[in-house]
C-alpha positions in Angstrom: 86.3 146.4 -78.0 85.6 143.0 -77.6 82.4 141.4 -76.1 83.8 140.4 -72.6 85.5 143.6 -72.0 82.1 145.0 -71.1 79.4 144.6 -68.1 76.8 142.7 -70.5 73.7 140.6 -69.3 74.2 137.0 -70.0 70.5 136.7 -71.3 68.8 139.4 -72.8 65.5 140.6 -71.7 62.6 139.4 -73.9 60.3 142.3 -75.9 57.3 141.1 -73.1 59.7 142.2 -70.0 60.7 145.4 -71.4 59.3 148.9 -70.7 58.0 151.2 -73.4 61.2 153.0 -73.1 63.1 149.7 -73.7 60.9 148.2 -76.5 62.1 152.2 -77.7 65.8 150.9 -77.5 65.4 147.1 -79.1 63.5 149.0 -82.1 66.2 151.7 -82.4 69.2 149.0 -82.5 66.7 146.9 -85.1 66.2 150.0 -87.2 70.1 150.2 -87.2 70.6 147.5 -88.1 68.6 147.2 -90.7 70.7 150.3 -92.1 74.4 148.8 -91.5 73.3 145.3 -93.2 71.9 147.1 -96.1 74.9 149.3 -96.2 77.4 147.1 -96.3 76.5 143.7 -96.0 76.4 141.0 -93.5 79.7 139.3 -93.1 81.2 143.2 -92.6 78.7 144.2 -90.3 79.8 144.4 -86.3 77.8 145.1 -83.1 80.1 148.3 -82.8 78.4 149.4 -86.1 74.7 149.2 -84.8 75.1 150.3 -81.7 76.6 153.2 -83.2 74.4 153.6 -85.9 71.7 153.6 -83.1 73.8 155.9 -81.0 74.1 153.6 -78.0 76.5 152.3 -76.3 78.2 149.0 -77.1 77.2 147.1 -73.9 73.5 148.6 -74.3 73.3 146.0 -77.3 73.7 143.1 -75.1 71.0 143.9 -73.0 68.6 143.4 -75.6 70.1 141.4 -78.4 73.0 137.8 -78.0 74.6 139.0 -81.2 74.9 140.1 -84.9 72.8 137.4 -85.8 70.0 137.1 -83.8 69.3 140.5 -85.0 69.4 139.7 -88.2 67.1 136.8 -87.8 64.1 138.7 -86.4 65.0 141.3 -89.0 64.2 138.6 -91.9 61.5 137.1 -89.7 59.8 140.3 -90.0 60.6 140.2 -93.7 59.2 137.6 -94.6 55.8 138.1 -92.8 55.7 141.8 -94.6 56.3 139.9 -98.3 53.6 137.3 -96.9 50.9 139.7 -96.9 48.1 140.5 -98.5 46.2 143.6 -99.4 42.5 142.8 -98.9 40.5 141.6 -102.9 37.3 142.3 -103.9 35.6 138.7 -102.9 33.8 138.7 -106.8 37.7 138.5 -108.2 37.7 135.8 -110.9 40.6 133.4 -110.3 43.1 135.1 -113.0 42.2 138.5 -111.2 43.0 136.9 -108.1 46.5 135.8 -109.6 47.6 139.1 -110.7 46.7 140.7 -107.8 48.6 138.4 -105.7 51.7 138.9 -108.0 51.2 142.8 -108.2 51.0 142.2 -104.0 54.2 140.7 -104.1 56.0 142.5 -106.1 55.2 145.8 -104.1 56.4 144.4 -101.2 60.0 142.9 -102.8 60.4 146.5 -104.0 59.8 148.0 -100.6 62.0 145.6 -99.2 64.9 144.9 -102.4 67.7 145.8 -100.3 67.5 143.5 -97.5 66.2 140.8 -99.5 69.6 141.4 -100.9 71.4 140.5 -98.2 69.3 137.9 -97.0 70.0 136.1 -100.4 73.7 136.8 -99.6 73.3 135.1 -96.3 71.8 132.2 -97.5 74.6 131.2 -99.8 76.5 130.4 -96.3 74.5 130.2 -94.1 72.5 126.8 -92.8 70.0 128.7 -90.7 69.1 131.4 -92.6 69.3 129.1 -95.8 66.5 127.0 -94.1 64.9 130.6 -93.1 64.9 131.4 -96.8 63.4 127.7 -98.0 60.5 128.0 -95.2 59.6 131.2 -97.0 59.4 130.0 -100.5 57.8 126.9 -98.9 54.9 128.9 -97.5 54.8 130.8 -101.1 54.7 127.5 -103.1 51.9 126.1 -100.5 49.2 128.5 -100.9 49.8 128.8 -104.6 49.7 125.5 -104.7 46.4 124.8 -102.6 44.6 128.1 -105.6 45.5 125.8 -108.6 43.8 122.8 -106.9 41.1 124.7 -106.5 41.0 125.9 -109.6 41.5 122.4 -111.4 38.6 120.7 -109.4 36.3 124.1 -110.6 37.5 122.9 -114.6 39.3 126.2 -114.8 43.1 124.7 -114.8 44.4 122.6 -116.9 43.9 119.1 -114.7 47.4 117.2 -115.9 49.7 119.9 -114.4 50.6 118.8 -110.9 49.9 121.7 -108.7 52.7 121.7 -106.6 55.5 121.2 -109.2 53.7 124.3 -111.5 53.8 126.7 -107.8 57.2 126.5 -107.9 57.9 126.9 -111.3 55.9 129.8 -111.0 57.1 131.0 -108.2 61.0 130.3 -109.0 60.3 132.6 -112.2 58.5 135.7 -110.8 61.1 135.5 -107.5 64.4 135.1 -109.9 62.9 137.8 -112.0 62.3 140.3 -109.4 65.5 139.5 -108.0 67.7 140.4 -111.3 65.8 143.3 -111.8 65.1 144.8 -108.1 68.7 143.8 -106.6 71.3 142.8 -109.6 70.1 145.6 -111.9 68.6 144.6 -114.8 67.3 146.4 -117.2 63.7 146.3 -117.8 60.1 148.5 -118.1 58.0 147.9 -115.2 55.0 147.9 -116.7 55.9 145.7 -119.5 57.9 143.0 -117.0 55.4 142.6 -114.3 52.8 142.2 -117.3 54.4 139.5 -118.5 54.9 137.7 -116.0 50.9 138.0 -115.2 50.6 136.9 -118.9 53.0 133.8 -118.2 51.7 132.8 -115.2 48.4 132.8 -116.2 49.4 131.0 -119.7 51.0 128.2 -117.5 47.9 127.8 -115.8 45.4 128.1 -118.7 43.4 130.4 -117.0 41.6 133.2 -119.6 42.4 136.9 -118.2 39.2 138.0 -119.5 
């Protein structure tokens, strides 16, 4: 069934507009979603899928989402604000505490979220928007890392040559390709012994003692 063989809204209505019983709906088709992209991947996924994955009718889709894609772009909005987040630290951490607990914090919430990130990763090969989706992500990442080991340099407890936006990324590039191999193409690997070393050389790149 194509989309202009059914009665759909030529707008949809916005999450503010809707009733509880409508937000009820948009979450349902989202959760669906989720589930058919995961399943089997983005370029095979249809709107006939989710709506039936969310047991709705196809025209019901329209009324709250313009397509495929829009759907998937709040889905890896939502994402990346859950990999963004942070679990609350003791405020007495010492900086390479502070370090590990932000990659342990990380970590947690790639695993929660490995099979999506999967197909977000897919996306991006071919995708402009969600490529530049993906780069705002691991621009944010880089940023705050980046803004720690200035910090840290001016307080004489990084080594001062490094540049601190050039070691973020190096950083980050190796604990994100390593979860990625492991989480989503299947490497094999201990998890305590992996996510300890990366703690050990991210805090090696830095200079910073663990103790």
């Amino acid at each position: 069934m194509s989309k202009s063989s059914v009665n759909t809204p030529s707008t949809p209505a916005t999450v503010d507009t809707l009733t509880a019983r409508g937000r009820k709906t948009r979450d349902a088709l989202l959760d669906a979603a989720r589930k058919v992209f995961e399943t089997v991947g983005f370029p095979d996924t249809r709107v006939e899928h989710i709506a039936q994955e969310a047991n709705v009718s196809y025209g019901t889709f329209y009324r709250y989402f313009e397509s495929k894609e829009e759907v998937f772009r709040e889905l890896s909005t939502r994402l990346f604000e859950d990999m963004h987040r942070r679990e609350p630290t003791e405020g007495d951490l010492s900086p390479a505490e502070k370090l590990v607990a932000s990659n342990r914090s990380y970590y947690q919430s790639y695993r929660r979220n490995a099979p999506l990130m999967a197909i977000v990763e897919q996306v991006a090969t071919f995708n402009d928007e969600f490529r530049e989706l993906r780069h705002e992500h691991r621009r944010q990442l880089i940023d705050r890392t980046s803004r720690a080991i200035a910090r840290w340099q001016q307080d004489g407890l990084v080594t001062a040559t490094l540049d601190p936006v050039l070691a973020a990324r190096a950083m980050a590039a190796m604990v994100d390709h390593t979860l990625y191999l492991w989480l989503i193409q299947g490497d094999d690997a201990d998890e305590a012994a992996l996510l300890d070393t990366l703690d050990q050389m991210c805090l090696g790149a830095l200079g910073l003692d663990r103790n």
